[in-house]
C-alpha positions as semicolon CSV with decimal commas, in nm:
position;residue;x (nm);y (nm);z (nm)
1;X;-0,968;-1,022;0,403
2;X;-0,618;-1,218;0,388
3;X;-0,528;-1,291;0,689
4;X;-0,250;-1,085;0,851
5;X;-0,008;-1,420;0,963
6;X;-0,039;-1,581;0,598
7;X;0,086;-1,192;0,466
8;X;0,294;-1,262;0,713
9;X;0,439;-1,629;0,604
10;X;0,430;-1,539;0,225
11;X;0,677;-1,250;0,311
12;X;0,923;-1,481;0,469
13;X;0,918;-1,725;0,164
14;X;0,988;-1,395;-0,073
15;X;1,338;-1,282;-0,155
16;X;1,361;-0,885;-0,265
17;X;1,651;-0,932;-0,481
18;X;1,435;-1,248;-0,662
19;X;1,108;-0,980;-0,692
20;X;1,317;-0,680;-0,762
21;X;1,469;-0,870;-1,031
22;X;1,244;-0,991;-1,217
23;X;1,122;-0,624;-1,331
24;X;1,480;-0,437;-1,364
25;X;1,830;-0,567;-1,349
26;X;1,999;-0,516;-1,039
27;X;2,410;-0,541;-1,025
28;X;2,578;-0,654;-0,681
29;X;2,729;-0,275;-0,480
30;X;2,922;-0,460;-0,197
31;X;2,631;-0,583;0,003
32;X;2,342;-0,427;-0,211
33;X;2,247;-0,429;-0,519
34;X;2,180;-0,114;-0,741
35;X;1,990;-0,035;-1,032
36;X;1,791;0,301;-1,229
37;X;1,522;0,371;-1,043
38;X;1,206;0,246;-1,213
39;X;0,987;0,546;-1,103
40;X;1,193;0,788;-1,186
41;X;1,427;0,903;-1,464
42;X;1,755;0,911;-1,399
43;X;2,140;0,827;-1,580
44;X;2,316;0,729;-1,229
45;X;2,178;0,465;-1,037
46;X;2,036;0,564;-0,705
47;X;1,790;0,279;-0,624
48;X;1,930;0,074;-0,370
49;X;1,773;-0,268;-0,285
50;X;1,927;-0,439;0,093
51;X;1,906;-0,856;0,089
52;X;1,955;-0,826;0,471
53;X;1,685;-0,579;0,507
54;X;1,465;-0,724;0,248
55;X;1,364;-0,367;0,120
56;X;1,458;-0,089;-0,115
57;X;1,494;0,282;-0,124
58;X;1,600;0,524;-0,404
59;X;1,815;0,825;-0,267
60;X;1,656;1,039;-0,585
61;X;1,295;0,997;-0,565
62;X;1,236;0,859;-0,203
63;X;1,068;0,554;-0,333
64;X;1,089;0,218;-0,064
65;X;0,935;-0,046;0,085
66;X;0,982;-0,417;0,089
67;X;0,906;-0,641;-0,202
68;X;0,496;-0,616;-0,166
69;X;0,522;-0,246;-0,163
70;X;0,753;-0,255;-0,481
71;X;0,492;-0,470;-0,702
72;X;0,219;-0,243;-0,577
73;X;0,378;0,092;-0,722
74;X;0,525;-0,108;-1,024
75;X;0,217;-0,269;-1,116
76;X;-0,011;-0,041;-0,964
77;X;-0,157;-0,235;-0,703
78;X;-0,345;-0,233;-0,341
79;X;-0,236;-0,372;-0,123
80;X;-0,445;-0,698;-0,142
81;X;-0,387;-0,720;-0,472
82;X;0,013;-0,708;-0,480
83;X;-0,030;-0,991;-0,200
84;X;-0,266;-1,205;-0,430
85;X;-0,024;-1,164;-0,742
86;X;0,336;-1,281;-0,538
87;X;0,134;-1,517;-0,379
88;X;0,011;-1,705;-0,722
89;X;0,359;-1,602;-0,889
90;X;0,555;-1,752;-0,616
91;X;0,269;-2,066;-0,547
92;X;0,171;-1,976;-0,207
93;X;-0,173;-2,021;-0,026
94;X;-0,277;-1,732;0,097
95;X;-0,596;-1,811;0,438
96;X;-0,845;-1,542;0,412
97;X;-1,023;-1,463;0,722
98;X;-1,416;-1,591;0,732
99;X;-1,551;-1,199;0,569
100;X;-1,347;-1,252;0,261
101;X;-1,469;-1,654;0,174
102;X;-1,780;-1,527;-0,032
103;X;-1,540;-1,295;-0,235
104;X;-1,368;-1,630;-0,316
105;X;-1,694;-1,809;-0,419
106;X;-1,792;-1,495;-0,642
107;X;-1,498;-1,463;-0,808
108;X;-1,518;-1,881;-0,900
109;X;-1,871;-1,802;-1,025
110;X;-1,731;-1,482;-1,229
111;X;-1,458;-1,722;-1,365
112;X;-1,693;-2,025;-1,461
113;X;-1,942;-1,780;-1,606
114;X;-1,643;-1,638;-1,857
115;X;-1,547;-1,989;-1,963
116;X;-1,904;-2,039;-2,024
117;X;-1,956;-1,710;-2,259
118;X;-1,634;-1,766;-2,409
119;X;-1,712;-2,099;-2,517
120;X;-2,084;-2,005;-2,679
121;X;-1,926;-1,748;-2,913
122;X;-1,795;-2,060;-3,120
123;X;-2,091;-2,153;-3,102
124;X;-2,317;-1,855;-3,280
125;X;-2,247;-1,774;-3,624
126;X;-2,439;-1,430;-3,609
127;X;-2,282;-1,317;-3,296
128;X;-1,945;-1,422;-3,468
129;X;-2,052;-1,227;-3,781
130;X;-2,190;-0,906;-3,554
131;X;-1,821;-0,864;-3,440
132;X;-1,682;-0,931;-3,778
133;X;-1,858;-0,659;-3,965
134;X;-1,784;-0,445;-3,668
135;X;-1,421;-0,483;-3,742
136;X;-1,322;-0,661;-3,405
137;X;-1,057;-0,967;-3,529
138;X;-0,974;-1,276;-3,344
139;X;-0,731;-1,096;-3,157
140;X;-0,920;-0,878;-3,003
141;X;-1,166;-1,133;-2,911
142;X;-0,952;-1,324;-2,719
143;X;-0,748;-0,996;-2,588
144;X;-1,072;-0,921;-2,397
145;X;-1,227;-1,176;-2,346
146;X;-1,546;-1,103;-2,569
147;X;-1,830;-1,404;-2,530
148;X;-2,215;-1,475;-2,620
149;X;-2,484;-1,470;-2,349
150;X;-2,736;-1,777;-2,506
151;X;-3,052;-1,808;-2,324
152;X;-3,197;-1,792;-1,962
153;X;-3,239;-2,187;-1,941
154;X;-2,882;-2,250;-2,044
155;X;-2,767;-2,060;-1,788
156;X;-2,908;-2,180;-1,539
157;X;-2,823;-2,514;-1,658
158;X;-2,505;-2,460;-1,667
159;X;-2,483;-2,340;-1,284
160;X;-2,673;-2,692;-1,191
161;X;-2,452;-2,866;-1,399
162;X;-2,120;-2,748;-1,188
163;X;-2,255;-2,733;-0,880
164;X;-2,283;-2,300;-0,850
165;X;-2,505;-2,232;-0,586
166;X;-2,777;-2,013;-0,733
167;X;-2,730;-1,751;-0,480
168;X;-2,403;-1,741;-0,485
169;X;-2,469;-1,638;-0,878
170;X;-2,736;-1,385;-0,716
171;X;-2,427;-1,225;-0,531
172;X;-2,169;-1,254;-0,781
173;X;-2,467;-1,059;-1,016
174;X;-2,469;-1,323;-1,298
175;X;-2,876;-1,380;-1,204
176;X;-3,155;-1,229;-1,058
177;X;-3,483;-1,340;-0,935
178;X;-3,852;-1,200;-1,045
179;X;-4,138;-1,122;-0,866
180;X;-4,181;-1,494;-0,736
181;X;-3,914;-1,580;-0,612
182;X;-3,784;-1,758;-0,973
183;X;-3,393;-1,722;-1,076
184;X;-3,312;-1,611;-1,440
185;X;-2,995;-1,535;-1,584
186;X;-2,951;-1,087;-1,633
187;X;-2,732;-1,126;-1,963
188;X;-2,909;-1,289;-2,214
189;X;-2,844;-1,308;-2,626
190;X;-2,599;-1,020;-2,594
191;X;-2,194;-1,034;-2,688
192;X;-2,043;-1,046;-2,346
193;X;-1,741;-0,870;-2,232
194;X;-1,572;-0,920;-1,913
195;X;-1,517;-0,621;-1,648
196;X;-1,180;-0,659;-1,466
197;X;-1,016;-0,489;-1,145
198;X;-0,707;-0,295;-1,208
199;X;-0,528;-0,641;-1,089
200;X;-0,674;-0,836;-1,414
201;X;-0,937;-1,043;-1,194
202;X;-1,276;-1,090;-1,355
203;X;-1,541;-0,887;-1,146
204;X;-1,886;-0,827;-1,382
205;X;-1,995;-0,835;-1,722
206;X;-2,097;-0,600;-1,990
207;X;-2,390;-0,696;-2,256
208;X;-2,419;-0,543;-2,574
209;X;-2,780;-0,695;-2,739
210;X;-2,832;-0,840;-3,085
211;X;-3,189;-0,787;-3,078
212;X;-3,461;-0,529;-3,035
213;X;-3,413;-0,536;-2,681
214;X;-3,473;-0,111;-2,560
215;X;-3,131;-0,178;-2,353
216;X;-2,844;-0,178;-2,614
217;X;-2,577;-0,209;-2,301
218;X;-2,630;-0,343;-1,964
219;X;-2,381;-0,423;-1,675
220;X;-2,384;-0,591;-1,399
221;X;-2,551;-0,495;-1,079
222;X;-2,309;-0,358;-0,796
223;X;-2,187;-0,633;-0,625
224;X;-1,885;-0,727;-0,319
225;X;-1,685;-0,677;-0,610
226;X;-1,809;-0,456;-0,901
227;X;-1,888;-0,086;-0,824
228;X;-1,882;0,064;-1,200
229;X;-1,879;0,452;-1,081
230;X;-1,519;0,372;-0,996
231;X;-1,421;0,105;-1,246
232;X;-1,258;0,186;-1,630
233;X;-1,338;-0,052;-1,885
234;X;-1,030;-0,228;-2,027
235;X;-0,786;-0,054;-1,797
236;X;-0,609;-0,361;-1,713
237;X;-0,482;-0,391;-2,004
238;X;-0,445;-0,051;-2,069
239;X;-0,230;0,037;-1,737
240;X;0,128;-0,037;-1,859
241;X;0,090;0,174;-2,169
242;X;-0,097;0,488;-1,958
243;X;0,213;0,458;-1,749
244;X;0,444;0,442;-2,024
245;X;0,309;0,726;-2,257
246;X;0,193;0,979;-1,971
247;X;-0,214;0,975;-2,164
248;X;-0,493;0,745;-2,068
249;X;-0,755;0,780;-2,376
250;X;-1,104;0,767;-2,212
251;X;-1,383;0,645;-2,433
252;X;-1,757;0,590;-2,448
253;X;-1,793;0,230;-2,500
254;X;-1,638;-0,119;-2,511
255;X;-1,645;-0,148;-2,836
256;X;-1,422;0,197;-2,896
257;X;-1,187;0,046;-2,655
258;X;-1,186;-0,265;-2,838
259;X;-1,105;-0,144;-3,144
260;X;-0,868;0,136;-3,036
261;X;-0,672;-0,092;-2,867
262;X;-0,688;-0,298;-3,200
263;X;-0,494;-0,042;-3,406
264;X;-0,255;0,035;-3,161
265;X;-0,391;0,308;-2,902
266;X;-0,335;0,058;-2,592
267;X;-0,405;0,302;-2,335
268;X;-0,772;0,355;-2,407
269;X;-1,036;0,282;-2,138
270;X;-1,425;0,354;-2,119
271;X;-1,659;0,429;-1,806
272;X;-1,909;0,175;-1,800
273;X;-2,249;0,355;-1,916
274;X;-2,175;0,605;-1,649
275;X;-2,073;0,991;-1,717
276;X;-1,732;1,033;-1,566
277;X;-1,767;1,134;-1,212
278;X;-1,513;1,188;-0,881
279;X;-1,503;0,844;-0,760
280;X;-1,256;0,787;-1,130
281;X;-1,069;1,041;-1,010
282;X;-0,796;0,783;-0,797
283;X;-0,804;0,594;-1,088
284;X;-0,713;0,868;-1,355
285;X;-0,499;0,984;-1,117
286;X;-0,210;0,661;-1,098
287;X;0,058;0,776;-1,275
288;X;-0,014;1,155;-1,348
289;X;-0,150;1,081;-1,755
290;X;-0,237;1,342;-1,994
291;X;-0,660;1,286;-2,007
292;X;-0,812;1,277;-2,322
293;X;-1,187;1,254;-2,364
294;X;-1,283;1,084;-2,685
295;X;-1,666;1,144;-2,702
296;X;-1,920;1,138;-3,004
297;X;-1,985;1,503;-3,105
298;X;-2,361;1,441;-3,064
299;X;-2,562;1,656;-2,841
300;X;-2,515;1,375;-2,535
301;X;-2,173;1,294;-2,639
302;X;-2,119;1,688;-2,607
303;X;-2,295;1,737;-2,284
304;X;-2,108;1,453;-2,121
305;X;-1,729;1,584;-2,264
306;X;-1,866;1,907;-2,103
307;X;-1,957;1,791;-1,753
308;X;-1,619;1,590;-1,740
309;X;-1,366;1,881;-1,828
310;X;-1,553;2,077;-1,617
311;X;-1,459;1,807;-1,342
312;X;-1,119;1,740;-1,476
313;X;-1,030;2,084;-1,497
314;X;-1,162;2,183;-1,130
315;X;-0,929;1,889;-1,005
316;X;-0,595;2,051;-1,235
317;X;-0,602;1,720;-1,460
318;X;-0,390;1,822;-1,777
319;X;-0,545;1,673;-2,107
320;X;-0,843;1,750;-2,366
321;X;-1,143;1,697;-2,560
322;X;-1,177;1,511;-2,900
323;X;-1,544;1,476;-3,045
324;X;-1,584;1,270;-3,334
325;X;-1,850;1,444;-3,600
326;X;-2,048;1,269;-3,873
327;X;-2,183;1,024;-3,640
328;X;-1,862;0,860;-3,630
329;X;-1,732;0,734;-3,303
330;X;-1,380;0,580;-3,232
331;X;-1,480;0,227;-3,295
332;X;-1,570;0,359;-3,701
333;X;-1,239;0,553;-3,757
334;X;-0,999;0,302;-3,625
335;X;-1,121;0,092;-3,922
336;X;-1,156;0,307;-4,180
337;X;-0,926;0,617;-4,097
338;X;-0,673;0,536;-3,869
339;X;-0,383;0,817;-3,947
340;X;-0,753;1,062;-3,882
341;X;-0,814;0,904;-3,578
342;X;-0,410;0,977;-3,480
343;X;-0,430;1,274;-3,594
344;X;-0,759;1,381;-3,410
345;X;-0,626;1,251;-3,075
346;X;-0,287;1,420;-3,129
347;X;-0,423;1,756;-3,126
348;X;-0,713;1,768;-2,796
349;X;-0,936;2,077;-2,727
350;X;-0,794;2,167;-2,404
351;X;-1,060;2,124;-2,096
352;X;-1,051;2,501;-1,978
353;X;-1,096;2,580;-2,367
354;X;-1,373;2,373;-2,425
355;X;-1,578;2,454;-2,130
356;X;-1,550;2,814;-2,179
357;X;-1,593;2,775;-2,569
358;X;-1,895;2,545;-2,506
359;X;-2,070;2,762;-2,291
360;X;-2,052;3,083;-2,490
361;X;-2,211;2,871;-2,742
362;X;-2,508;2,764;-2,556
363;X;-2,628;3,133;-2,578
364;X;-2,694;3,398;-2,753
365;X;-2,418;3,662;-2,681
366;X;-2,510;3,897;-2,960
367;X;-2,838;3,960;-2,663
368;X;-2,643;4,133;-2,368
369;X;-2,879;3,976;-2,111
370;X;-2,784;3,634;-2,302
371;X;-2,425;3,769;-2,286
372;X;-2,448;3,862;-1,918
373;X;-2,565;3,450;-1,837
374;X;-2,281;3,319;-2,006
375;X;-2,064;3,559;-1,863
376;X;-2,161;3,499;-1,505
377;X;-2,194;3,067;-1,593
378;X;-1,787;3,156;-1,732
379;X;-1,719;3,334;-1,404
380;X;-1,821;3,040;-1,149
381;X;-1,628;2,782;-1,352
382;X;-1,293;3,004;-1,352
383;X;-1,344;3,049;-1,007
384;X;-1,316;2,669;-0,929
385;X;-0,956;2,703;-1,074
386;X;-0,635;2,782;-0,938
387;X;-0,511;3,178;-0,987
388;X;-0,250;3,070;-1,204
389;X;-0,467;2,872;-1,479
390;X;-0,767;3,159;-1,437
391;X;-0,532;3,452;-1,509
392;X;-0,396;3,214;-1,803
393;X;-0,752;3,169;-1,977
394;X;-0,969;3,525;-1,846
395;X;-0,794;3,636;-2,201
396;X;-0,996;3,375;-2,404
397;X;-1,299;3,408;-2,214
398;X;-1,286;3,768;-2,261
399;X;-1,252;3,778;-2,639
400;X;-1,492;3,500;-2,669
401;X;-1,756;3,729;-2,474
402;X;-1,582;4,050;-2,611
403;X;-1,619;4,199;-2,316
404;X;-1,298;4,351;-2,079
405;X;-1,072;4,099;-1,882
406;X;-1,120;4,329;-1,599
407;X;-1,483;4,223;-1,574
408;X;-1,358;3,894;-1,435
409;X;-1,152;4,071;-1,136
410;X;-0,956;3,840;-0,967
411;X;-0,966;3,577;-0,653
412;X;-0,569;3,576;-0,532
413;X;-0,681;3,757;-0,195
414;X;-0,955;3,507;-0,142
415;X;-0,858;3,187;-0,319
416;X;-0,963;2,890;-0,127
417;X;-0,666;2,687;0,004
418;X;-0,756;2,303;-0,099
419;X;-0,696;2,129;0,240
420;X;-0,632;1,800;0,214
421;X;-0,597;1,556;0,555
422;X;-0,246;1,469;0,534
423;X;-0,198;1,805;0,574
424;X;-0,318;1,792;0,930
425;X;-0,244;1,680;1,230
426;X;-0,268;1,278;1,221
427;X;-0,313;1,091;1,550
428;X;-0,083;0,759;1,640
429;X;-0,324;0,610;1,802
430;X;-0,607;0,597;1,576
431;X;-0,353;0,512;1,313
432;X;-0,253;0,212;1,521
433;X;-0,625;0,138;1,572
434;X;-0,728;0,134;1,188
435;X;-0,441;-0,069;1,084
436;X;-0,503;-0,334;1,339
437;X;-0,829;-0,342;1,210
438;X;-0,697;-0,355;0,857
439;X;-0,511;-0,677;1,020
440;X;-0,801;-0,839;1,148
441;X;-1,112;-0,747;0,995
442;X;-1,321;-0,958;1,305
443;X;-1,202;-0,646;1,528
444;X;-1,387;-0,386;1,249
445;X;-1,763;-0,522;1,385
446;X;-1,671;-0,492;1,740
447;X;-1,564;-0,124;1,670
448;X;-1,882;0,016;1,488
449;X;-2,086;-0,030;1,776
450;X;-1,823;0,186;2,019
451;X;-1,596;0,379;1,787
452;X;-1,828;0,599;1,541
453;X;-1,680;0,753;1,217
454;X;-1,711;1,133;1,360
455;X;-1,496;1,094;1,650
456;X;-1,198;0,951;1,433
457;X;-1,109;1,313;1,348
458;X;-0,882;1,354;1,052
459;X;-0,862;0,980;1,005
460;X;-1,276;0,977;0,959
461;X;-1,242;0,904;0,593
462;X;-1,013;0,589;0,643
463;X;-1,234;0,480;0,921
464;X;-1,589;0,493;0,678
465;X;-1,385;0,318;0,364
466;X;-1,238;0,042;0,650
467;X;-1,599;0,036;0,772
468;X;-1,739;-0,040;0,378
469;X;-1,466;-0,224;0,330
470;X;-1,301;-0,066;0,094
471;X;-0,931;-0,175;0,086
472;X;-0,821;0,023;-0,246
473;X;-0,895;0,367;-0,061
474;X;-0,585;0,570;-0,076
475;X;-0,597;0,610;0,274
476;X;-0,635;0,226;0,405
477;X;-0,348;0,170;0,121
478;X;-0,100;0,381;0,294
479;X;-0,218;0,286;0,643
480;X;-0,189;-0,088;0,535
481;X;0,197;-0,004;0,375
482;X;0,333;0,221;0,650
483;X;0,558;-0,007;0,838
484;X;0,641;0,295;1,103
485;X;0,248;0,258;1,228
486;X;0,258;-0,021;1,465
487;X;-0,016;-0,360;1,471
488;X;-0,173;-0,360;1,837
489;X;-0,240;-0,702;2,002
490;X;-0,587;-0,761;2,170
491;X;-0,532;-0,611;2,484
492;X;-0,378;-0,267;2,365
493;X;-0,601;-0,255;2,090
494;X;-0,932;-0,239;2,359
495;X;-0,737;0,007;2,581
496;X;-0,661;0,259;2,313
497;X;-1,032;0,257;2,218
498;X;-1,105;0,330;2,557
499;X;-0,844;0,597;2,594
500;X;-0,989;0,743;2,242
501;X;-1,355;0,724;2,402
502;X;-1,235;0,896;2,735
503;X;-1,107;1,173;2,568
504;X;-1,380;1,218;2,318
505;X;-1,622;1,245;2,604
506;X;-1,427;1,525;2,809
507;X;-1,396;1,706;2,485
508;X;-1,773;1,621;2,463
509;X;-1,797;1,772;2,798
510;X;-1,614;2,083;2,737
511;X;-1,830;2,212;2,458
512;X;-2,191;2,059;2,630
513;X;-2,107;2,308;2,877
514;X;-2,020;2,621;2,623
515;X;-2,307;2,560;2,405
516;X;-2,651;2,685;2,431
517;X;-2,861;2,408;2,454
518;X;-3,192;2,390;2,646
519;X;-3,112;2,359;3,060
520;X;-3,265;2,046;3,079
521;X;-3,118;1,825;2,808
522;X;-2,761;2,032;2,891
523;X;-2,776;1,911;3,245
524;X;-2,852;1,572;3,135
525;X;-2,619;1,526;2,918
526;X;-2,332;1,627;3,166
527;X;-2,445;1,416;3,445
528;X;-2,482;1,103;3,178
529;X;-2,096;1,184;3,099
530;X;-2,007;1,260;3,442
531;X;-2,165;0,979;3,632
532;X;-2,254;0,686;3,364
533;X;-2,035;0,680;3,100
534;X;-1,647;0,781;3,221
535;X;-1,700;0,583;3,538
536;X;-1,756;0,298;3,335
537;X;-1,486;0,356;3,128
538;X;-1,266;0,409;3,363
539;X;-1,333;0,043;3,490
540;X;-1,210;-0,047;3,154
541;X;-1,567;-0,125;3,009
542;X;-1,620;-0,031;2,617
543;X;-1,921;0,134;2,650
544;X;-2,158;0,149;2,358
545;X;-2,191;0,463;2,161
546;X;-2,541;0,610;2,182
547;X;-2,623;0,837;1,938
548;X;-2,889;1,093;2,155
549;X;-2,545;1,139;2,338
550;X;-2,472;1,457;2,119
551;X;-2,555;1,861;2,101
């Protein structure tokens, strides 16, 4: 973690105006400085930036913040992130606190290792002639990054030879270690490409082989810093152009990307040997895009395109399918076909259309008891929609089936409402609590053992992602941002976590002595509370959480 008083000194070197600036032009209003809003469209300028109050606010979207919080929604940023990038823009060290020191040493390992692949690609004709028949130019190569994994040995070597700590390689996921206890590198004669955080940093690896080896891709293991199930290949690089276009093209591979981005389709990204699953969700979601799903149309190319819309269309993303037939694949047309390959992506399946057209076709609907499955497999997918988009597609699904529309009825009386937590109730003080904590990650170990997740309430999710230490989770972000939620020092800090606890247990209380538990562990229970625990904590002692206190 960054520590909180180094945030705090890099914002006092940082001018707004200077930050601001250097992404739109600003004009001098009397004793602010105006501009178009950048998130928003607009012909009259509304987006006010204050040199005396070092932030900014637009009066026609409600965008504002200070400078940090401007490079995070312009660059689409955490938190730590936005800090890193004005901090190496504007040549300030940044202290990190002692939990963040090994993310440091991985990411030097990560870097070393990328100089190291780059470096042996020169260095092997075949690999070099692999990419060339694959249509990849020098561009592209250096674009992203693409390298050659040589052998085990000169790995290893390599790590000895600049003093890389082997384990430190074992936690950045560059090695591994066998049965007895020997190191050996994981990527090994395979074209490298590097995996990158949305910020551009270096975080794993991807292998494609050149030999008979059964894995033809391999990543790295999930590390501190790689976690592929919410990671896009390439998006990086992609990010401006999603943003600018409205469409994020997702693809199967690295090589698709490579080469989509090489004829001019810059906001393609690929999930890394993963199907597409919730945790990209955040991710797809930055910036509202179109989705598009370029797939292969084989049969797994198919099922995967399948289970996504069916997720992409249950969370209302907007976008489409494109499956490319002949055993073609993105990578193949962008070399040989490129106005095809516009012309395919120009014109998507929608998701609700291909779902419901995919699976009709799975059965026979000429048998009515085959007719009646599909039917009823239609049914529970509409049903995960809103009204409005069910009424809008029951049509198609009832021609397809050629059946009545009135067979699907309809769920506007009983629609589930979609709840999400900032619709309820939040609590000050555990606000307070988490973003101290988010301050000074030392406080976060001391909490576990007092504070669990459950009694957090409506703020449990931020709590568990503070917990894993997970900084880009929408909720620690907007904790982290909110400048109305105020830091505690040491001594409020342990007193609201004792209030917190007090009231827990007298809640606790209340229901122990509604429920119907068994006499014996009932009256147990309420004398623990009674005469143990709120004493103590009355004192002003954190008492331990102890997890057989519970009905």
């Amino acid at each position: 973690m960054i520590d909180s008083a180094s945030i705090e000194g890099l914002k006092s070197t940082l001018d707004i105006i200077d930050v601001i600036g250097n992404y739109i032009e600003l004009k001098k209003a009397g004793a602010n400085y105006k501009a178009n809003c950048p998130f928003h469209d607009e012909k009259t300028p509304s987006f006010v930036v204050s040199p005396s109050k070092q932030i900014y606010h637009c009066f026609g979207c409600g965008a504002g913040g200070d400078a940090i919080k401007f490079v995070m929604d312009i660059e689409k940023l955490s938190y730590p992130e936005a800090v890193e990038k004005l901090a190496s823009i504007y040549n300030y060290t940044l202290r990190y606190t002692k939990s963040n020191n090994g993310g440091n040493d991985l990411k030097r390992v990560l870097d070393a290792t990328q100089n190291w692949y780059t470096k042996n690609l020169d260095l092997v004709p075949f690999a070099r002639e692999y990419l060339k028949n694959r249509g990849v130019n020098q561009n592209s190569i250096e674009k992203f990054g693409i390298g050659y994994a040589t052998s085990s040995n000169a790995f290893i070597d390599f790590l000895h030879s600049h003093h890389i700590p082997l384990t430190q390689a074992l936690e950045a996921g560059t090695v591994a270690r066998d049965d007895n206890g020997r190191y050996y590198a994981r990527l090994i004669e395979r074209i490298t490409f590097p995996i990158h955080s949305t910020a551009g940093a270096i975080i794993g690896f991807g292998g494609r082989t050149l030999t008979n080896h059964p894995a033809k891709y391999i990543n790295s293991p999930q590390t501190k810093l790689f976690n592929k199930s919410r990671l896009l290949f390439g998006y990086h690089l992609a990010k401006d152009a999603i943003y600018r276009q409205k469409e994020i093209i997702v693809c199967e591979g690295y090589l698709d990307v490579i080469m989509m981005h090489q004829v001019g389709f810059n906001n393609s990204v690929a999930t890394l040997g993963t199907a597409l699953t919730s945790d990209h969700l955040p991710l797809l979601h930055k910036g509202n895009p179109k989705v598009i799903l370029a797939y292969d149309g084989d049969n797994a190319g198919v099922n995967a395109a399948l289970k996504a819309s069916k997720l992409l269309a249950s969370h209302s993303f907007e976008g489409g399918v494109v499956l490319f037939l002949d055993n073609k694949d993105p990578a193949d047309m962008a070399i040989g076909d490129k106005q095809g390959l516009a012309k395919l992506i120009s014109h998507p399946t929608p998701f609700i259309e291909f779902v419901i057209t995919q699976i009709a076709h799975s059965y026979n609907i000429l048998n009515p008891y085959e007719k009646e499955k599909a039917f009823i497999e239609i049914k529970i997918f509409l049903n995960t929609l809103s009204p409005i988009l069910q009424d809008s597609y029951i049509p198609l699904a009832s021609s397809i089936l050629s059946i009545s529309p009135h067979m699907f009825g309809t769920r506007r009386d009983n629609y589930p409402k979609r709840i999400n937590n900032s619709q309820l109730k939040q609590d000050p003080a555990w606000l307070s609590l988490i973003k101290t904590m988010i301050q000074n990650s030392q406080l976060i170990n001391e909490a576990i053992d007092i504070l669990p997740p459950h009694i957090a309430g409506v703020h449990q999710e931020a709590y568990k992602a503070l917990i894993r230490g997970d900084t880009n989770h929408p909720d620690i972000i907007k904790i982290s941002i909110d400048e109305t939620i105020p830091v505690l020092d040491d001594k409020m800090f342990y007193k609201t976590i004792i209030t917190q606890l007090k009231r827990y247990y007298k809640q606790l209380l209340s229901t122990i002595a509604k429920s119907s538990i068994e006499y014996e562990k009932k009256s147990w229970l309420i004398r623990k509370i009674r005469t143990d625990i709120l004493p103590r904590l009355e004192k002003g002692e954190l008492v331990p959480y102890e997890s057989n206190i519970t009905i």
